[in-house]
VOGURO-374639 format. One record per residue (C-alpha): residue number from 1; residue in three letters; x, y, z. Coordinates in steps of 0.05 Angstrom, whole numbers. Layout:
N
  resi  resn      c1      c2      c3
   NUM   ala       X       Y       Z
...
//
This chain:
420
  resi  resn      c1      c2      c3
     1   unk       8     417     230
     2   unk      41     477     232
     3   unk     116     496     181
     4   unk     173     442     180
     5   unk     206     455     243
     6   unk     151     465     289
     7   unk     135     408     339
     8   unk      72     369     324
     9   unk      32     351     376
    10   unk     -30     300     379
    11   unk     -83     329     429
    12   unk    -135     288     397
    13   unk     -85     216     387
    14   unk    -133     177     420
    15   unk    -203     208     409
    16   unk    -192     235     340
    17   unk    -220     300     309
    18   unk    -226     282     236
    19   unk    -222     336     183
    20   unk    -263     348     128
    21   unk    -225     308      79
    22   unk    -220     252     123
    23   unk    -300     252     133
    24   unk    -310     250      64
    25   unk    -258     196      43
    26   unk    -297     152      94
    27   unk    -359     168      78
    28   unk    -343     145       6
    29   unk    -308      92      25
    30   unk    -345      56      76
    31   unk    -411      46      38
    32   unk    -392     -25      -3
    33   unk    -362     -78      43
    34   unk    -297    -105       8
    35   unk    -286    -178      -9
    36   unk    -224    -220      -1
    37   unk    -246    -277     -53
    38   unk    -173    -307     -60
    39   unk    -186    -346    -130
    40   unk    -221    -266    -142
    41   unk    -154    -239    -126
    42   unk    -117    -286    -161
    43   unk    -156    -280    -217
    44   unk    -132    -200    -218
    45   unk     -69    -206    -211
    46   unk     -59    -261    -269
    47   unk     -95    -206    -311
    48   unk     -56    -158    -291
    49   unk      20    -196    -293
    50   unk      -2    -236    -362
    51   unk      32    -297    -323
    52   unk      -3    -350    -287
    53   unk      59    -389    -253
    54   unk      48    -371    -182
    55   unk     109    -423    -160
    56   unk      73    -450    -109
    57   unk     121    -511     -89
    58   unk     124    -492     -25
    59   unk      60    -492      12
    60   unk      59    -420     -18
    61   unk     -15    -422     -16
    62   unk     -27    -443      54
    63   unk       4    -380      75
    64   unk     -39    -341      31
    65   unk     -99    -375      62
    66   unk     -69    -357     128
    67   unk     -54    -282     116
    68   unk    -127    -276      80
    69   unk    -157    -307     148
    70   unk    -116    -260     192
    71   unk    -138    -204     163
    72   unk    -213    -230     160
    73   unk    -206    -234     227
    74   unk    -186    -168     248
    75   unk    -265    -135     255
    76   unk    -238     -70     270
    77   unk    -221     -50     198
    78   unk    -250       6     160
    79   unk    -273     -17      93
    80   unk    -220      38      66
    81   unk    -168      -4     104
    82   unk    -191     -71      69
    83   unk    -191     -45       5
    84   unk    -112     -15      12
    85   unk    -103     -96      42
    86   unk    -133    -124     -23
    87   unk     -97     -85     -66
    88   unk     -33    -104     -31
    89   unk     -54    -176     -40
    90   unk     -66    -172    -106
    91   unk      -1    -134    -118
    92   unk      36    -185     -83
    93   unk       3    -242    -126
    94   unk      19    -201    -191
    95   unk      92    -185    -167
    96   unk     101    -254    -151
    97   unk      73    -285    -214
    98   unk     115    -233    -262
    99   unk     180    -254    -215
   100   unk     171    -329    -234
   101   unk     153    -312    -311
   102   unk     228    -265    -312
   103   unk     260    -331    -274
   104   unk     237    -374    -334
   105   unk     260    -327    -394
   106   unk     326    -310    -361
   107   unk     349    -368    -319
   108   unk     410    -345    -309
   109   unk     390    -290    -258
   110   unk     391    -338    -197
   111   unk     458    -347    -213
   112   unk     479    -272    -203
   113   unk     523    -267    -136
   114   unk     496    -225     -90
   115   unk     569    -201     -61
   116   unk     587    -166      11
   117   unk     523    -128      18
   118   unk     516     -81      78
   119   unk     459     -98     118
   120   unk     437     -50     180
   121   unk     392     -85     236
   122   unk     348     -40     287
   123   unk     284     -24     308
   124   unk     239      32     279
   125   unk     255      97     309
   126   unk     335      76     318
   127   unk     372     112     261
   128   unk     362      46     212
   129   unk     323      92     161
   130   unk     376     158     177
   131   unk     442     108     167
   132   unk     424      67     105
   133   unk     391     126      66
   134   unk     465     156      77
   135   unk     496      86      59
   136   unk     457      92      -4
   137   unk     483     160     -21
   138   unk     550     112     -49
   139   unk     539     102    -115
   140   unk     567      36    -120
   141   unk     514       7     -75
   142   unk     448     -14     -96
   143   unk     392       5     -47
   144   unk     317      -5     -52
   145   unk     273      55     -59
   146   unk     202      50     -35
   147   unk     167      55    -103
   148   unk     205       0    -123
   149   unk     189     -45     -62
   150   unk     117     -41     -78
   151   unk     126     -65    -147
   152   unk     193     -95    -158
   153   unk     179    -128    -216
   154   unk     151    -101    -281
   155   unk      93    -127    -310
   156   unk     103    -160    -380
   157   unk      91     -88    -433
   158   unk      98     -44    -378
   159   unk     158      -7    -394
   160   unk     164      59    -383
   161   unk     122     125    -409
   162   unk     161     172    -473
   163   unk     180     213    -423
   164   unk     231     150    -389
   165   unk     186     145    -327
   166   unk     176      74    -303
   167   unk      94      75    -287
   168   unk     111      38    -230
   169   unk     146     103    -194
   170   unk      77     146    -227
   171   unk      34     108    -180
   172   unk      76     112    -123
   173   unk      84     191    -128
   174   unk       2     196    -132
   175   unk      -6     148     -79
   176   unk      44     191     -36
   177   unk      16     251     -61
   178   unk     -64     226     -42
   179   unk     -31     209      30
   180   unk       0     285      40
   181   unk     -74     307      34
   182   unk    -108     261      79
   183   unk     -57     254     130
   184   unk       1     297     130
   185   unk      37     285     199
   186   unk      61     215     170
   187   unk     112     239     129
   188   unk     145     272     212
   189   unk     139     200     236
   190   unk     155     155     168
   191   unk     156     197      99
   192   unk     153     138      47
   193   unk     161     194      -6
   194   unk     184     152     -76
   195   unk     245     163     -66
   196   unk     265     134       5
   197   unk     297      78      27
   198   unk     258      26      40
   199   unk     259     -53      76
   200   unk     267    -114      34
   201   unk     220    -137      80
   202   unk     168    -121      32
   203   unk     208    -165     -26
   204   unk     196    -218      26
   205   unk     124    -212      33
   206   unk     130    -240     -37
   207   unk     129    -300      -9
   208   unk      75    -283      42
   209   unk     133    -294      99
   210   unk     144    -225     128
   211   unk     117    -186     201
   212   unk      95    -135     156
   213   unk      19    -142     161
   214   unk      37    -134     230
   215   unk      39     -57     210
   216   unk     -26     -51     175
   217   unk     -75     -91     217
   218   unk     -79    -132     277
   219   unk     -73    -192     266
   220   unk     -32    -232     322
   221   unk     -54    -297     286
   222   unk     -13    -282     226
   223   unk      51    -266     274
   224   unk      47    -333     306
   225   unk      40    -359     233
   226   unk      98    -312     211
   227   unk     139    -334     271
   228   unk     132    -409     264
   229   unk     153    -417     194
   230   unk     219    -436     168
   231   unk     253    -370     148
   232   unk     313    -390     114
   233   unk     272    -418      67
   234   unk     247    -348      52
   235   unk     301    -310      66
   236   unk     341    -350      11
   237   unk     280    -319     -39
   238   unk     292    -253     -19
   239   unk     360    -259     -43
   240   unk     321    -292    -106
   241   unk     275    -227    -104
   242   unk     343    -184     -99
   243   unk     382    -211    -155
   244   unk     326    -209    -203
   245   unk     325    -139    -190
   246   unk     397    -136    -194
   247   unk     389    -160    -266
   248   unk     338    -113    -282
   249   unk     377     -52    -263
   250   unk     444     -70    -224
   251   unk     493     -61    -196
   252   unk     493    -123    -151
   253   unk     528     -95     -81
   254   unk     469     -76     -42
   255   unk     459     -43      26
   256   unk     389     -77      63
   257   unk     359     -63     128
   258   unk     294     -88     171
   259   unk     277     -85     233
   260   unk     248    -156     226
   261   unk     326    -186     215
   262   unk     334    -167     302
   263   unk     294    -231     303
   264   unk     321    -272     238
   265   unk     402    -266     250
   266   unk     407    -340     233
   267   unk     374    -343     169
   268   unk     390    -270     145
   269   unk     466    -301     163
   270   unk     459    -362     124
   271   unk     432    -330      71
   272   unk     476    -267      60
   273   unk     546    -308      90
   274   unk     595    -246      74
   275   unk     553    -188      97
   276   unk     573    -130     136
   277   unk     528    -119     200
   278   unk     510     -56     230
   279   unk     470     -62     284
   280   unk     433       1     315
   281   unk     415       9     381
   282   unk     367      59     421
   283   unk     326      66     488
   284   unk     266      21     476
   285   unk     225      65     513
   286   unk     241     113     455
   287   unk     222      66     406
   288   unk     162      43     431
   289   unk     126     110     438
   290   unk     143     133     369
   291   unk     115      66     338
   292   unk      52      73     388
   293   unk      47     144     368
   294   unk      44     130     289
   295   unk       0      64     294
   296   unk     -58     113     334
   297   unk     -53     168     288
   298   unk     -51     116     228
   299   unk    -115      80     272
   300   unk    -159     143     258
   301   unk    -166     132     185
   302   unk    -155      60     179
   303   unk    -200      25     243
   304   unk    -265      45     272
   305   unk    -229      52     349
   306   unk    -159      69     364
   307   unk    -159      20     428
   308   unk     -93      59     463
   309   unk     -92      -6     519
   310   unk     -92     -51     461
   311   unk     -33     -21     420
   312   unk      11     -10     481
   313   unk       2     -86     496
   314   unk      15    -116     433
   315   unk      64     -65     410
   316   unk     107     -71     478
   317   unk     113    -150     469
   318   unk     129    -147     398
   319   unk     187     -92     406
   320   unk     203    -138     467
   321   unk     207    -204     422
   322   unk     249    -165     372
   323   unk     302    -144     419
   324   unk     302    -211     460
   325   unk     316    -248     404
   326   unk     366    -190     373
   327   unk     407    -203     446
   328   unk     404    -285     437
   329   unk     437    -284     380
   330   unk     474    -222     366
   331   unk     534    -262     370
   332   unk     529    -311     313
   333   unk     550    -250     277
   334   unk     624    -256     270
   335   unk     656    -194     305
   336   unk     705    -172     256
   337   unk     642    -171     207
   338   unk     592    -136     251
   339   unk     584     -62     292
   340   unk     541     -40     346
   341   unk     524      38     341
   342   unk     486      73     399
   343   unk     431     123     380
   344   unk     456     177     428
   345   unk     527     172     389
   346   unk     504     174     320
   347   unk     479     241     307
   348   unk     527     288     284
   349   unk     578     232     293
   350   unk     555     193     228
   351   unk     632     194     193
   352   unk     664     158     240
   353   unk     610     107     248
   354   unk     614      93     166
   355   unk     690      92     167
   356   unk     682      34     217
   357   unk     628       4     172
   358   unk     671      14     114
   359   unk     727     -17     148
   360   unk     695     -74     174
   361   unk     663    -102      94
   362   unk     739     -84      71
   363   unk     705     -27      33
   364   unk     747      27      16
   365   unk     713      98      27
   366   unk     741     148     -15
   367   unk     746     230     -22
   368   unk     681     223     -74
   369   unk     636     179     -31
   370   unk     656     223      32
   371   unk     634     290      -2
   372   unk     567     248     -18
   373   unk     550     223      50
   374   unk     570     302      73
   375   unk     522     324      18
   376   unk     464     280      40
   377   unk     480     303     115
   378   unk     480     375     105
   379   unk     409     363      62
   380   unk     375     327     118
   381   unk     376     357     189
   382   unk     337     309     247
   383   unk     266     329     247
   384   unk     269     370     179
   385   unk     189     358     176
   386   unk     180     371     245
   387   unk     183     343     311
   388   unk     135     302     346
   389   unk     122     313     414
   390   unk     106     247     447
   391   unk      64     240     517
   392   unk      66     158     534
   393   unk      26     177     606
   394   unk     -22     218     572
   395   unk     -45     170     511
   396   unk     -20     115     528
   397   unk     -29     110     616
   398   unk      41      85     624
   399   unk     106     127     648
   400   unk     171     119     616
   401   unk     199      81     673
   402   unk     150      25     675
   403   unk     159      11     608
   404   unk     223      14     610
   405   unk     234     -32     668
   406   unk     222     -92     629
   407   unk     277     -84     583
   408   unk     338     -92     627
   409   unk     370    -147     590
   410   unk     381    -103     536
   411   unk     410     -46     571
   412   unk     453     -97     600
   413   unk     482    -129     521
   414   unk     491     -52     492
   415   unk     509      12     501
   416   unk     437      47     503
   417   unk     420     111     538
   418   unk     348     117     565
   419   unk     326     173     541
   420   unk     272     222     587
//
């Protein structure tokens, strides 16, 4: 990978070249087979939250059982890839546990209003991440940064360090940090650096009712599961999940976005009644590549084959089921509540589009929030850590066109340029 503007480009996507740090985390790594004991994992996280309340009223441990089991079931997994998925279990467990422990002591948290928020629906690879980082910029808005979506809750005695540093954000920054070493073209495709924006999607997921595993391993078991359960159920603890953590450090109008919403409008609707919609749209084609493009590279460190065939398939259907279900309902979003903004018009064009968004949640934007979306504009240029260069026919054995050809009912609903 060469400076920060150069293109990147994957000759070895599909049949990887490792480097020398990448042979020796495995070879570390891959010697003790990991176990997903869930009364083990359970165990760890009670340990670690001092809180054994995991509010399980709600069949909450069925869909434990049936995440565990999906990712069981996935036999492609490095060990190295288990171990990050236990760990995310257990953090889950331990976040969730510490939530229901705050919920007893302070009751009165669930009745905080979660007012107007600004919510921004797209796929990866659309401008979501671009548009609600610069939403976020406003500092009357209350966004959620990654380290904080890994561990939104504190556990009880963890406060922070003498020097005011939450040890929550600490082992974010070294996790980051250990990633920049072993694979540093991530942070061109998806930099979670501490700091950025992330999706509530992952407050979901304490609830075990998010696509997210979808990301990490394959596991089409769990997205049937995911896709068959009742999600305004779990949407309304999201907003449970949001207003504790409006409690712990306010303010309470928040901007959200997930690409997993393109398929939820009804219970992300019923749940957040006042919000502010913007919805962002962009050649699928354009989408597709970029997400097949990260899940290969990601495949050389986490799986023991990348499978190109395989990702293509799966990944195709799933941006497909997104954007089907995003053009079924788009209109149960009330229009004078709700934008559409086109990729190809957002660059360079991003004042206009947040006067309309500002106009549309009866916002008003004024001279000091203007010079701080200009601010975070002028600081972050498209592709500031370089550019990937993308070749769908040569990784992938599929031209633009054909994959494009199956998504005419979208081009039809919105204004989306396909892009060469």
């Amino acid at each position: 990978m060469g400076s920060a503007v150069d293109d990147i480009d994957f000759d070895d996507l599909t049949a990887p070249k490792l480097t020398d740090i990448q042979r020796q985390i495995l070879d570390f790594t891959e010697a003790k087979r990991v176990d997903f004991d869930i009364d083990r994992m359970l165990a760890e996280a009670i340990e670690q939250a001092g809180a054994d309340d995991l509010d399980d009223t709600d069949g909450f441990g069925d869909r434990l059982a049936a995440h565990v089991a999906a990712i069981e079931a996935d036999e492609g997994l490095r060990q190295l890839t288990r171990s990050s998925l236990r760990q995310r279990v257990v953090r889950l467990l331990r976040n969730r546990l510490s939530l229901t422990e705050l919920l007893k002591r302070y009751p009165e948290i669930e009745a905080i209003p979660i007012e107007n928020p600004f919510i921004v629906v797209g796929m990866p690879r659309s401008g979501t991440t671009h548009l609600v980082n610069l939403i976020a910029a406003d500092p009357r808005r209350r966004a959620l940064p990654y380290w904080e979506s890994q561990e939104p809750i504190p556990a009880r005695g963890q406060g922070p360090d003498i020097f005011g540093v939450d040890p929550r954000y600490a082992r974010a920054k070294s996790e980051h940090d250990a990633l920049m070493v072993s694979a540093p073209a991530v942070a061109a495709m998806h930099d979670r650096f501490p700091e950025a924006i992330e999706e509530e999607v992952e407050l979901l997921d304490l609830d075990l009712a998010a696509y997210v595993l979808e990301w990490h391993a394959r596991v089409p078991d769990w997205r049937d599961f995911y896709l068959g359960l009742n999600q305004t159920r779990h949407y309304a603890y999201l907003r449970k999940v949001l207003q504790a953590l409006t409690f712990l450090r306010g303010p309470r109008t928040w901007v959200l976005k997930s690409p997993q919403h393109c398929e939820q409008l009804g219970p992300l609707l019923a749940t957040f009644p006042d919000a502010t919609v913007a919805f962002t749209h962009r050649d699928p084609v354009a989408v597709i590549q970029s997400a097949l493009t990260m899940m290969a590279y990601s495949d050389r460190l986490r799986r023991t084959s990348i499978e190109p065939d395989w990702l293509l398939d799966y990944w195709s259907d799933r941006v497909y089921r997104l954007l089907a279900a995003c053009v079924r309902d788009r209109d149960l979003l009330p229009a004078e509540r709700s934008i559409d903004i086109s990729f190809h018009q957002l660059n360079g064009n991003e004042m206009p589009v947040l006067e309309r968004l500002y106009q549309c949640g009866g916002v008003e934007l004024t001279p000091k929030v203007r010079a701080r979306f200009q601010k975070y504009l002028d600081g972050n240029p498209r592709g500031k850590h370089g550019r990937i260069h993308y070749d769908l026919h040569r990784h992938f054995g599929i031209t633009a066109d054909e994959l494009r050809g199956r998504f005419d009912f979208y081009f039809d609903k919105f204004d989306v340029q396909a892009e060469t």
